[in-house]
N, C-alpha and C positions, 0 to 999 in steps of 0.2 A: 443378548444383543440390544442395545439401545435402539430406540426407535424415536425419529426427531421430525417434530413437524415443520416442513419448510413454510409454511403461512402464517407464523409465528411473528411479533412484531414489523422490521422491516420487511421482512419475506421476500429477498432477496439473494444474491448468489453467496455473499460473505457468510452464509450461515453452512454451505458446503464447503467452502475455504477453508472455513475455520475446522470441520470438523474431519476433514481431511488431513489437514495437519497434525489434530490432535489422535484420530486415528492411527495414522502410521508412526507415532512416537511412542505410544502407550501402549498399543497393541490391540485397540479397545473396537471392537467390528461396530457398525453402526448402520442400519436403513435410513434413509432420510425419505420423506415423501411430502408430494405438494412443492417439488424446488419449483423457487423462483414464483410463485404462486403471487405475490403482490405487482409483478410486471407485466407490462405489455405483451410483452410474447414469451409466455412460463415454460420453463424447462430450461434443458441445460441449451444452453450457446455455443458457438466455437472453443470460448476461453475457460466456460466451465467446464466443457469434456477434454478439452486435454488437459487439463487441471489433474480432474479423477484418471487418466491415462497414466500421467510422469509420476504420481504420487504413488499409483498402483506397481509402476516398476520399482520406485523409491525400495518399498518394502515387501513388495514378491505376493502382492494383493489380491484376490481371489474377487472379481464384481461381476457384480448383474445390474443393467442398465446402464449401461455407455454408449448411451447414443443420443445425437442431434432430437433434440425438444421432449426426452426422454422427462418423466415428473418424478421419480423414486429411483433412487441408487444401493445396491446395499453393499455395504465394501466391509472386507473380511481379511485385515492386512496379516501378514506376516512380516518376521523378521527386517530390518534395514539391513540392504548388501547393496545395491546399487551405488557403486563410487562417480558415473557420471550419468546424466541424463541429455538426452536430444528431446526437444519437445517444439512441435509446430504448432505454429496459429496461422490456420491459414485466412483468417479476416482481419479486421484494426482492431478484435479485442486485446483488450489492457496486459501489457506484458507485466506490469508490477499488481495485478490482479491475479495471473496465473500465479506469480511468486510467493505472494501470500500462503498459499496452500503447503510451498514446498518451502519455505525458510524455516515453519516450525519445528519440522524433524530437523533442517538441515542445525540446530545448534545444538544438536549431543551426536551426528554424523557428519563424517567429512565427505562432501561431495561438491560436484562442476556441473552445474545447469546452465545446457546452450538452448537457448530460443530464439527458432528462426520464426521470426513472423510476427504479425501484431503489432501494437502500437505503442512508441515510447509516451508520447503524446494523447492521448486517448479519453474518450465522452464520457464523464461520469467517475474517473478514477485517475487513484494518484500516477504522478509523472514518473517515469523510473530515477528523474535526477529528486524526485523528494525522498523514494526510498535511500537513494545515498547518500543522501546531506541533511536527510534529517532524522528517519526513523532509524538508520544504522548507529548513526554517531549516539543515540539514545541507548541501543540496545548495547555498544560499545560501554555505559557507564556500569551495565548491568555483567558485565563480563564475558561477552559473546561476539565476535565482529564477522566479515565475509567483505569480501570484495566486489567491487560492481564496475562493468564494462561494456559499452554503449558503442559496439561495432560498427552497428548503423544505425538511422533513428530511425523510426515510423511516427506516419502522421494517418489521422484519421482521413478517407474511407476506406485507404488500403492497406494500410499497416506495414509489412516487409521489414520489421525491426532487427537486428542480430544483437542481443545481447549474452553476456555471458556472467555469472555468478560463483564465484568459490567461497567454501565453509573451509571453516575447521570445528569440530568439539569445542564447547564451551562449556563452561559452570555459572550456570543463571542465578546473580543474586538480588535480594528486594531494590527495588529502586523507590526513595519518596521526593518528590517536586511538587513543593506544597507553595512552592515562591521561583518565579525564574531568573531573580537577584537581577541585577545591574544590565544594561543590555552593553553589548560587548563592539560587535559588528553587526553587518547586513552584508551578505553577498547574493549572487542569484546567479542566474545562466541565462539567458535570454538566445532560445533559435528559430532559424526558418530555413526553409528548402533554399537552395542556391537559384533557383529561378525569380525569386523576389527578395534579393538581395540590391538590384536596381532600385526598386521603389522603398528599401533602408527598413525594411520591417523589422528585423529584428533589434534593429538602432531604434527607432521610435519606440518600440514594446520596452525597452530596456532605457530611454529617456521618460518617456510617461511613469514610469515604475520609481525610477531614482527622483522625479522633480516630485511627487507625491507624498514619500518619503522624506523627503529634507524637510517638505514644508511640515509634514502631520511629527516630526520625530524629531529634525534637527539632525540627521545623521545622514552622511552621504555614504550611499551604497556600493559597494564594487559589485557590479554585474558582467560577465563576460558576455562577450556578444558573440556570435558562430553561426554561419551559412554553410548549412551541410546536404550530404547527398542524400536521398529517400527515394522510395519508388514512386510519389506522389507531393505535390506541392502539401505546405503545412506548415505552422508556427505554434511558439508553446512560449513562455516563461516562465521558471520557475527561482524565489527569490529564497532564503532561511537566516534568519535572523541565531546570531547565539551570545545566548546572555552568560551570566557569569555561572548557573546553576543546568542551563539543560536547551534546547535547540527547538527552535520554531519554523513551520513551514507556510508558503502561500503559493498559489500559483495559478494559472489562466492556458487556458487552451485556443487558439487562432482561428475562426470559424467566418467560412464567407459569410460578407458581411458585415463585420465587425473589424471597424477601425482597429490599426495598428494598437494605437494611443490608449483605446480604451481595456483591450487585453493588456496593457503593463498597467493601467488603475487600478483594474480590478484584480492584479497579482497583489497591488501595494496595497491595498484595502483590505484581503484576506489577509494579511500578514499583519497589519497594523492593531486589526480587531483581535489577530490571537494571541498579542502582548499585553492588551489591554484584560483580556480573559482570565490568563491562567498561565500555570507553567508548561502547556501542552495546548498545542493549538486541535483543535475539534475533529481534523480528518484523522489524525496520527494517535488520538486520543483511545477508538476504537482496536486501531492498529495495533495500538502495543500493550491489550487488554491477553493475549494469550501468552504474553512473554512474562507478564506480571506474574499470573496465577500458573504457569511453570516454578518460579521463584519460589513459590508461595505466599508472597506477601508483597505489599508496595500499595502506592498509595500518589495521587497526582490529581493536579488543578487542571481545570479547560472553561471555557468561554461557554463552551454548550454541551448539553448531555443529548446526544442523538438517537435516533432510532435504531443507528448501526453498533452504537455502545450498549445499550441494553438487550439486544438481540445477539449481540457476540457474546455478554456475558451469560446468554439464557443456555447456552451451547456450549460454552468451557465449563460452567458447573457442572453437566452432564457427564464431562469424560476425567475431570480432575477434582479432590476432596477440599476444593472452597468456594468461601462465598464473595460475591463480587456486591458493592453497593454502590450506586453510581448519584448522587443529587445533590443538588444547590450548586452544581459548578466542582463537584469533588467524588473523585473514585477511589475507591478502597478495596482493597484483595485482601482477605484475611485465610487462614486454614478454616476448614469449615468445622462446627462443634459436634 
């Protein structure tokens, strides 16, 4: 059984996500201990324990330690039979956080992940429209696709999101984006609760975003604008840029306090720096480090090497036979010798 220290680089939850996923697809049991040890308040969360719950049904999972602020899990999966999942968040943790864990088995099993709860929008983590319009459309070049469906949104502190996710089997092949060639368009989605829709929030986040843009690029962006229903007032933008070679993400989350105007900058800013970077913008960069090293091989540019890319890869060489190199702005997955 592998045994993996959570206080390892970032020391954070993605190093359980990640090893969840690679768990329940390889078959490979694993202890983790010390989650979450570089955070504020260590252990598992709302979002990391139903994480190890859905992933545990995934594959007919055998755990010890599944519980709220728990520091060691040891998970002992079996076989994938589970064709649909129900999984709750009952706080504003990150729905496209909990997804992580279960999209990696989900591309060699077909399955329907409904999540009630959580947050489409959420602190700290990606949006669930970046999972769809930018790390899909990537993981689509690689031969693997899923559907994504945004019932209802959640906004941070209370989350109440419905979404829903369908797979089918795929055959994962190398991806290289070593150039993101030509830029093509820019679109985004710019929203907020229907309660602040009078004072045009999501119209401003979504003009701040486009006037930013034209001026730093020269390219006017299509952003849809949408006032939607949630359990709790909230706003989000999220913009993706796609070039002639591979899809770029940015985005900004709506936090009291902070001008309309200045969450659609600092969408357009994140997005503007990940063109200028590499063929793979920095958060997604991490992200699509377990899909690579299923492949076997690939290889891709980014703006920044983070603590979540080096710590994700400290953890897929663990359960797969390669090695991952991440510097100077370029990551490389090779079979390992």
């Amino acid at each position: 059984m592998l045994t993996i220290d959570g206080a390892v680089g970032a020391g954070g939850g993605q190093m359980l996500r990640t090893a969840l996923g690679l768990a329940a697809l390889t078959g490979e049991p694993f202890r983790m201990v010390n989650i979450r040890a570089g955070r504020p308040k260590p252990g598992l969360a709302e979002q990391h324990l139903q994480a190890v719950r859905a992933a545990a049904s995934l594959c007919t999972a055998q755990v010890q330690g599944a519980e709220l602020r728990s520091k060691a899990v040891t998970f002992v999966p079996g076989p994938l039979t589970s064709d649909t999942l129900h999984v709750p968040v009952r706080t504003a943790g990150s729905v496209g956080l909990v997804l992580q864990s279960l999209l990696i088995p989900a591309t060699r099993h077909a399955v329907t992940i409904h999540i009630e709860g959580g947050a489409t929008y959420g602190k700290f983590a990606m949006p669930v429209h970046h999972l769809e319009h930018v790390l899909l459309p990537l993981l689509e070049k690689m031969g693997w696709s899923a559907e994504v469906a945004v019932e209802r949104e959640g906004f941070f502190p209370k989350g109440g999101a419905r979404v829903r996710v369908t797979s089918k089997p795929g055959n994962l092949h190398p991806l290289i984006l070593e150039d993101p060639g030509r830029l093509i368009s820019i679109h985004g989605i710019s929203i907020a609760h229907r309660s602040l829709e009078r004072a045009r929030v999501a119209h401003r986040q979504a003009k701040a975003a486009a006037d930013r843009i034209q001026t730093a690029l020269g390219v006017e962006p299509a952003i849809e604008v949408a006032y939607v229903e949630a359990v709790c007032p909230g706003s989000g933008i999220q913009l993706w840029a796609t070039t002639e070679h591979s899809r770029l993400g940015g985005n900004s989350l709506g936090e009291r306090g902070m001008k309309s105007e200045s969450v659609g900058e600092q969408a357009a800013e994140t997005l503007i720096e990940a063109l200028e970077g590499g063929a793979v913008d920095p958060h997604t960069a991490d992200q699509l480090l377990p899909y690579l090293a299923l492949a076997g091989e690939g290889a891709y540019t980014t703006g920044s090497i983070t603590d979540h890319v080096t710590t994700n890869a400290h953890v897929i060489e663990q359960f797969l036979p390669v090695r991952i190199e991440a510097a100077e702005g370029r990551i490389h997955c090779r079979a390992a010798s």
